[in-house]
C-alpha positions as CSV (number, residue, x, y, z in Angstrom):
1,X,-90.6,14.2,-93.6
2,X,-93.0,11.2,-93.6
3,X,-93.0,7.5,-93.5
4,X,-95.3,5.1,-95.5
5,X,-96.2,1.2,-94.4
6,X,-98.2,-1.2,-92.7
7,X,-98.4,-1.2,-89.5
8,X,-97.1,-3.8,-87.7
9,X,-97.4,-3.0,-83.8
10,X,-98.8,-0.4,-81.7
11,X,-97.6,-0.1,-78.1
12,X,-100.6,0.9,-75.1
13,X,-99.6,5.0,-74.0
14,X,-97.1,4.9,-71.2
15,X,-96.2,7.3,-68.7
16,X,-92.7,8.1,-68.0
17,X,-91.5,9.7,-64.7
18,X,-93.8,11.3,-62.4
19,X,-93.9,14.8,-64.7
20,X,-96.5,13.1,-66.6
21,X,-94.8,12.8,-69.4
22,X,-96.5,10.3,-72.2
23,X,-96.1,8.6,-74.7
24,X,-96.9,5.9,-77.5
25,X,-95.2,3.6,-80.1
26,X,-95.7,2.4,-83.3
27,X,-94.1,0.5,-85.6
28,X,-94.4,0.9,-89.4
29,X,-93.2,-1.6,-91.8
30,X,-92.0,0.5,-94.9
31,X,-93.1,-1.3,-98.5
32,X,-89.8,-1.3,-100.4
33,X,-87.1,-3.8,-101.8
34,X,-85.6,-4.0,-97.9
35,X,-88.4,-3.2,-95.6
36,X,-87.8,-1.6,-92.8
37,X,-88.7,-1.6,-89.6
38,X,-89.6,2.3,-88.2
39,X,-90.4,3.3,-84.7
40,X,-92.0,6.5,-84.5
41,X,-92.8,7.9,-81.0
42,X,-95.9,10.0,-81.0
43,X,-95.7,12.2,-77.5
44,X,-98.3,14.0,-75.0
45,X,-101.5,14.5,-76.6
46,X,-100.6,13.1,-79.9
47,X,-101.0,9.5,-78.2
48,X,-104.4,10.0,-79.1
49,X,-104.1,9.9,-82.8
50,X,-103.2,6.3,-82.8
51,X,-106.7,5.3,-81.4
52,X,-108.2,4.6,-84.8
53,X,-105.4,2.4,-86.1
54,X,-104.6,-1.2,-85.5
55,X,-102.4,-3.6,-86.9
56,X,-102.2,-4.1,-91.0
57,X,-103.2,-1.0,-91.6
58,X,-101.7,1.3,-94.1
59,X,-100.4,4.5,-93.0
60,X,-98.4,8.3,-94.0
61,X,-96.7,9.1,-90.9
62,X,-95.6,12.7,-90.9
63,X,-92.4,12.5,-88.6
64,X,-89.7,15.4,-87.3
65,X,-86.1,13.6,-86.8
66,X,-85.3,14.6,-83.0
67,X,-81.8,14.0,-81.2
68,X,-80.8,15.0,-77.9
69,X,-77.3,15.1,-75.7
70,X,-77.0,13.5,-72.7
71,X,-73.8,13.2,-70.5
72,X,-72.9,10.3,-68.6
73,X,-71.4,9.9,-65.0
74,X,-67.8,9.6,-66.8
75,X,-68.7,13.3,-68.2
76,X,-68.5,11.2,-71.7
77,X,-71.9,13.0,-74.1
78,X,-73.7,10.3,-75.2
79,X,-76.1,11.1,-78.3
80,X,-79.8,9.6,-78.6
81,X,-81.8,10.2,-81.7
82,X,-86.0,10.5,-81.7
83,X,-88.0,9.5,-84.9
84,X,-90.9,11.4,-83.1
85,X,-94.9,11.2,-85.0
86,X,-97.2,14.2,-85.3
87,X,-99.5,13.1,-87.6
88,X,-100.9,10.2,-88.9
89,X,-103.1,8.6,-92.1
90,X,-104.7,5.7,-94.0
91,X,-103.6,5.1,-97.0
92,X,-106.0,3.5,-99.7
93,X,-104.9,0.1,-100.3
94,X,-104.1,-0.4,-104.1
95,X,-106.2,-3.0,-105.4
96,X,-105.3,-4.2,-108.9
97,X,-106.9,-2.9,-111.9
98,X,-109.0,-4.9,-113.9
99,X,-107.4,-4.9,-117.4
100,X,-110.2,-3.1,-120.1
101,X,-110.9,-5.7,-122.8
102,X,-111.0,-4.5,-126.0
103,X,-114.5,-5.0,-127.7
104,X,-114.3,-7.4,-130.2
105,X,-113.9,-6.8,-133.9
106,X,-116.9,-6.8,-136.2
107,X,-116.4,-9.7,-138.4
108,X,-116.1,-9.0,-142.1
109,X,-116.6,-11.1,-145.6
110,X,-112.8,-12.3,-146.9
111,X,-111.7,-10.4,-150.0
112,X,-112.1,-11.9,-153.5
113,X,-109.0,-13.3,-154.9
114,X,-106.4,-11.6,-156.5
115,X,-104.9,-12.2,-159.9
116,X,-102.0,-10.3,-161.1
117,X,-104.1,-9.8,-164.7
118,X,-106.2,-7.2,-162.8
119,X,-105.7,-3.3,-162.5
120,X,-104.5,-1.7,-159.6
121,X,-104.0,1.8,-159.5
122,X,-101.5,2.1,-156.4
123,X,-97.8,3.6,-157.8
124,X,-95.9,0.8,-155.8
């Protein structure tokens, strides 16, 4: 799966816990009638692809959806869901197309007038 935007923050890499667990936002801003909004985590050594982008870029985000149990204290399971990076590209901005004129016409003498007196050979 992949998401396409601009990008409109990027978070510093973070670690979580003391396993050494990293990790690193970013948020893309999808170009579409509603635009959305997408966080996408990129994890561990993946951190490091972000180091190249900054904000207002255009990007592909190639994604994997990831969702995980958890159970509470009340023995309830709680769900959580992961939009989780794993790689990452600029996109060309589209600049507009100039439109192609069309050369101009050679200019050309006006016909002689026409009287109905005169032959013409065409069957309609």
């Amino acid at each position: 799966m992949e998401v396409t935007g601009k990008i409109k923050m990027i978070d510093a890499t973070k670690e979580v816990g003391a396993s050494g667990f990293r990790k690193r936002d970013v948020v893309v801003t999808t170009d579409e009638q509603y635009p959305q909004h997408i966080l996408v985590q990129f994890v561990q050594d993946k951190c490091e692809l972000l180091n190249g982008y900054a904000v207002g870029d255009v990007v592909k985000v190639d994604i994997n959806l990831r969702g995980r149990e958890w159970i509470n204290p009340q023995g309830e399971a709680v769900y959580f869901n992961t939009i989780q990076g794993w790689r990452i590209g600029k996109l060309q901005a589209e600049a507009p197309q100039p439109i192609a004129q069309m050369p101009a016409a050679p200019a050309f003498e006006p016909a002689p007038s026409f009287t109905e007196e005169e032959h013409d050979d065409l069957p309609f």
